[in-house]
C-alpha positions as CSV (number, residue, x, y, z in Angstrom):
1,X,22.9,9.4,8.8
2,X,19.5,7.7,7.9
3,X,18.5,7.7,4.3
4,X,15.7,10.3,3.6
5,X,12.3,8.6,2.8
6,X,12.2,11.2,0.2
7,X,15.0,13.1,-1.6
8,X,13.8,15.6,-4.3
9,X,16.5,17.6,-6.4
10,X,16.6,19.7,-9.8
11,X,13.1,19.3,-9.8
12,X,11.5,21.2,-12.5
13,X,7.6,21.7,-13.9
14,X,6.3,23.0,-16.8
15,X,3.0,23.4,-18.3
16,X,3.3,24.1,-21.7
17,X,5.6,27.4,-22.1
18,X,5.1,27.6,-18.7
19,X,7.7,26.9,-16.2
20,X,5.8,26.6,-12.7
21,X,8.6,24.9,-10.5
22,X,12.4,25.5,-11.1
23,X,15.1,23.8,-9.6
24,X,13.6,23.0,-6.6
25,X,15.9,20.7,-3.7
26,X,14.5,19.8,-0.5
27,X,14.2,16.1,1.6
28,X,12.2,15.0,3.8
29,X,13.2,12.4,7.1
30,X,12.2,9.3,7.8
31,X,9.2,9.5,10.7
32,X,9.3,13.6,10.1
33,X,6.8,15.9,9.1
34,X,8.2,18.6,6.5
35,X,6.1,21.3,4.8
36,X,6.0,23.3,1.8
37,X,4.8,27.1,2.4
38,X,4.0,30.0,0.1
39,X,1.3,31.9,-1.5
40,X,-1.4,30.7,-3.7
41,X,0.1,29.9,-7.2
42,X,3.8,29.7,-5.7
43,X,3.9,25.9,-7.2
44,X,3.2,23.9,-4.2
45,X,0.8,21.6,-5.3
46,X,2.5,21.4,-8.8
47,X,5.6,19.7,-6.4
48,X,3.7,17.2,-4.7
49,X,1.9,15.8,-7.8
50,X,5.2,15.8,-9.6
51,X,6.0,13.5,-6.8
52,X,3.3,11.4,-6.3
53,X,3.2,10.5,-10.1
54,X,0.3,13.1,-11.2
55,X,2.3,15.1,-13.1
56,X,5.7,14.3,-14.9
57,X,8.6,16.7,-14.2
58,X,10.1,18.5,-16.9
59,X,13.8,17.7,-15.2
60,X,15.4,17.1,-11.9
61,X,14.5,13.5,-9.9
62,X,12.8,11.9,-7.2
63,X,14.1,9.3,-4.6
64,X,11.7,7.5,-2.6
65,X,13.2,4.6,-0.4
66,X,16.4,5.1,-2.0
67,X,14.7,4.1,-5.3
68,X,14.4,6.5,-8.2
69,X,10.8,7.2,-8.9
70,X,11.1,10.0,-11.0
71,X,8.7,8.4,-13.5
72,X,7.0,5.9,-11.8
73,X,2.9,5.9,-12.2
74,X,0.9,7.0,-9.4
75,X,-1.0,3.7,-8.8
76,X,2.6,1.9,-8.7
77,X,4.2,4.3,-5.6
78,X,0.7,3.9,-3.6
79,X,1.5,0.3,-3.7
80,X,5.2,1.1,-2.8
81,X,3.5,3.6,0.3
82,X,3.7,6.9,-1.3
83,X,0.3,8.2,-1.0
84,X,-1.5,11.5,-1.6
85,X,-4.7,13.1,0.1
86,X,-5.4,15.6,-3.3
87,X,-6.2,19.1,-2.8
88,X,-10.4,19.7,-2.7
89,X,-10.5,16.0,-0.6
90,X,-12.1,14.4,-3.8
91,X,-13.8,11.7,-2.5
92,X,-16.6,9.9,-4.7
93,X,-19.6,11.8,-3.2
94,X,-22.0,9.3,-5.4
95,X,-20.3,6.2,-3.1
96,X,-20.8,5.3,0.7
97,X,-18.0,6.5,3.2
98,X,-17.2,2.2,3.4
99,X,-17.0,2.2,-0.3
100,X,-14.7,5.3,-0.5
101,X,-12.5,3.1,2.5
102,X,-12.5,0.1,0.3
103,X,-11.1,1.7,-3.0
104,X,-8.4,3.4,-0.6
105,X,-7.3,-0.2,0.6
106,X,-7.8,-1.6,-3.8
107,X,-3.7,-3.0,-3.7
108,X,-4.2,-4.1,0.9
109,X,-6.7,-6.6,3.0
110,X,-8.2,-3.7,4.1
111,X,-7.0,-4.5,7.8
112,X,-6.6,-0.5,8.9
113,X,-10.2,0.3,8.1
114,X,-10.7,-0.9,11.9
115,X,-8.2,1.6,12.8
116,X,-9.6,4.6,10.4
117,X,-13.3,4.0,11.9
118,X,-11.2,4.3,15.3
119,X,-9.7,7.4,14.7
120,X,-12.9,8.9,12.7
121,X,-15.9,7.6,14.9
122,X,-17.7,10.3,12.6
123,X,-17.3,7.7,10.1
124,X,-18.0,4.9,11.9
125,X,-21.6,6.1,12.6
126,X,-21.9,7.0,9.7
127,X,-20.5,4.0,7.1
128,X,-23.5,3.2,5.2
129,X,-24.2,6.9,4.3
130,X,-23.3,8.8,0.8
131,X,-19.5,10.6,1.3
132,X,-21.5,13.4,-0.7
133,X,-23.3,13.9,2.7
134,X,-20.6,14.7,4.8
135,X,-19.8,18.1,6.1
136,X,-16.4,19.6,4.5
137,X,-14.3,18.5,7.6
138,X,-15.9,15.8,7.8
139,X,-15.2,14.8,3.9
140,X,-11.6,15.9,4.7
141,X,-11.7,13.1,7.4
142,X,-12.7,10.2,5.1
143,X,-9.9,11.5,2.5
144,X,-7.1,11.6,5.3
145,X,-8.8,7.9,6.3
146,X,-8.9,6.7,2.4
147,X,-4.9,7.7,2.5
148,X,-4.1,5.7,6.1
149,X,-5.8,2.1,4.5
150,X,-3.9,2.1,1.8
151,X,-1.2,1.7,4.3
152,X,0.9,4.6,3.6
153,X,4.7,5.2,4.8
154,X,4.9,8.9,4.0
155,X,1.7,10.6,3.4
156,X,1.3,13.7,1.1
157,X,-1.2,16.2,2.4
158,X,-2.2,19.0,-0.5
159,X,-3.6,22.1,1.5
160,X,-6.0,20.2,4.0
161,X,-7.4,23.2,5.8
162,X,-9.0,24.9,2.8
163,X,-12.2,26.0,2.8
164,X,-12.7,24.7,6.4
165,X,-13.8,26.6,9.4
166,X,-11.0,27.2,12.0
167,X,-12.2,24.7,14.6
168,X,-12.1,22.2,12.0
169,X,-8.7,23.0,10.8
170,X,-7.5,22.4,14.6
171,X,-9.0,18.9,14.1
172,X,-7.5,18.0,10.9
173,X,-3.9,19.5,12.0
174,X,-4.4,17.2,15.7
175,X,-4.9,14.1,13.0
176,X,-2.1,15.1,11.4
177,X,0.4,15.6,14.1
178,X,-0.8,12.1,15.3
179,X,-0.1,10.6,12.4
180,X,3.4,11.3,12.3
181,X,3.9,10.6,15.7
182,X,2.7,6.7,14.6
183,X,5.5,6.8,12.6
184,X,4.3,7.6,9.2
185,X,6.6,10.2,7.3
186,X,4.3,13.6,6.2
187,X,4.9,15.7,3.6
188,X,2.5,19.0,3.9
189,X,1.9,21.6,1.4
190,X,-0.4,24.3,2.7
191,X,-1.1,27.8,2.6
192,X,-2.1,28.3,5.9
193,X,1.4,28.9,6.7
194,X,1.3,29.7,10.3
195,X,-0.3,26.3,11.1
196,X,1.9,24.2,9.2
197,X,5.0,26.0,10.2
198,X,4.1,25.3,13.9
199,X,3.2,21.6,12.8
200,X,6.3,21.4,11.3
201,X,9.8,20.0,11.9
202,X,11.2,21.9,8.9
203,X,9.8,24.0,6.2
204,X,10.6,25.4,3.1
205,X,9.5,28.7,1.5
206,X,8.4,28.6,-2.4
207,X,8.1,31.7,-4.0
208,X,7.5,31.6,-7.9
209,X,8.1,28.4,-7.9
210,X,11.4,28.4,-6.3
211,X,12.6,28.0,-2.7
212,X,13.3,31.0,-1.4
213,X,14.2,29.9,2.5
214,X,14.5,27.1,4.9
215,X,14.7,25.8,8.5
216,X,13.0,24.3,11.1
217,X,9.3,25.3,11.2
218,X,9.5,27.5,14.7
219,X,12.7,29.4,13.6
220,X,10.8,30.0,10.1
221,X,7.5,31.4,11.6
222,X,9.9,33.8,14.4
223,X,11.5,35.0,11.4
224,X,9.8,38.8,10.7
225,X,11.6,39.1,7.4
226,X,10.4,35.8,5.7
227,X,7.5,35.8,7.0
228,X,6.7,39.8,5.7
229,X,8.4,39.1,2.2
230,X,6.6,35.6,2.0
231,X,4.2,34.5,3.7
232,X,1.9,37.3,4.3
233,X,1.2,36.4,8.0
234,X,-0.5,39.2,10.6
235,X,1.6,38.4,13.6
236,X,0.2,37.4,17.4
């Protein structure tokens, strides 16, 4: 079988006293898009920035190309292809949408901001404007596009649909889809569970910072027990 482009096990996180992620075990494929589900506070986002070099685990290790990155810094794996698009977008509001392109491609030649303005033509129009005047999808566009120039081969996605009207969270889950099927490994940690369980090759359930369940994303969202217990979902 294929290597996993990720392989995450034991991994622990503690703040303080705290412990907000225990033990947690979970891989995701090369080319596939895997997601992390659960309510607010279930340690989701504490996961992917323990993996992307944010945070430092308290135990447990992280594998990404077969390499151990456990405690590599965050600005080493984006050059490596691990990159994140951080909950709340945070782009540099103060800066042009170009400028915000340019500081995503810092470690490339910059050749995918062609292909970003391609994808985005909302940002193509709009290159020499202030990021701070974009619209919340549309800010959520330029933080997905400041991810793809820095040349990514498995993206990180921390809750992309919040705060964003529902016809705007169909756009940014199409972008999303698309992007894996260039090729580009996605690891997606939402709470808008129904959407990324149908995006979704396989999904795992966090619950108190543990993993409670998983499966592939369609078998997890037909599932009337997990998703009562854990996920909170009104069903169609």
């Amino acid at each position: 079988m294929t290597e996993p482009i990720l392989s995450v096990r034991g991994l622990s996180v503690s703040y303080g006293r705290v412990q907000a992620v225990r033990d947690v075990t979970f891989d995701v494929p090369r080319g596939g898009l895997v997601t992390l589900v659960g309510a607010n506070g279930a340690g989701k986002s504490s996961i992917i920035n323990a993996i992307s070099g944010v945070l430092r685990p308290s135990a447990g290790t992280v594998r990404f190309n077969g390499a151990d990155t456990t405690r590599t810094p965050a600005h080493t794996l984006v050059r490596k292809g691990l990159v994140q698009v951080p909950e709340g977008r945070q782009i540099l509001a103060t800066l042009t949408i170009e400028e915000n392109l340019q500081l995503g491609a810092w470690h490339t030649d910059g050749s995918r901001t062609a292909e970003v303005y391609e994808r985005f033509p909302v940002l193509a129009d709009r290159r020499t404007l202030l990021a701070g005047s974009l619209s919340g999808g549309e800010q959520q566009m330029l933080a997905i596009g400041r991810a793809l120039v820095a040349e990514p081969s498995l993206m990180l996605l921390d809750e992309p649909s919040m705060g964003l009207a529902p016809r705007v969270v169909d756009e940014v889950f199409a972008v999303i889809e698309a992007i894996r099927a260039s090729g580009t490994s996605v690891l997606l940690v939402e709470q808008n569970a129904r959407r990324a369980l149908r995006a979704a090759d396989y999904g795992y359930v966090l619950s108190s910072g543990e993993l409670v369940q998983s499966g592939p994303g369609d078998e997890l969202l037909a599932d009337e027990g997990i998703v009562a217990a854990y996920l909170g979902l009104e069903r169609d």
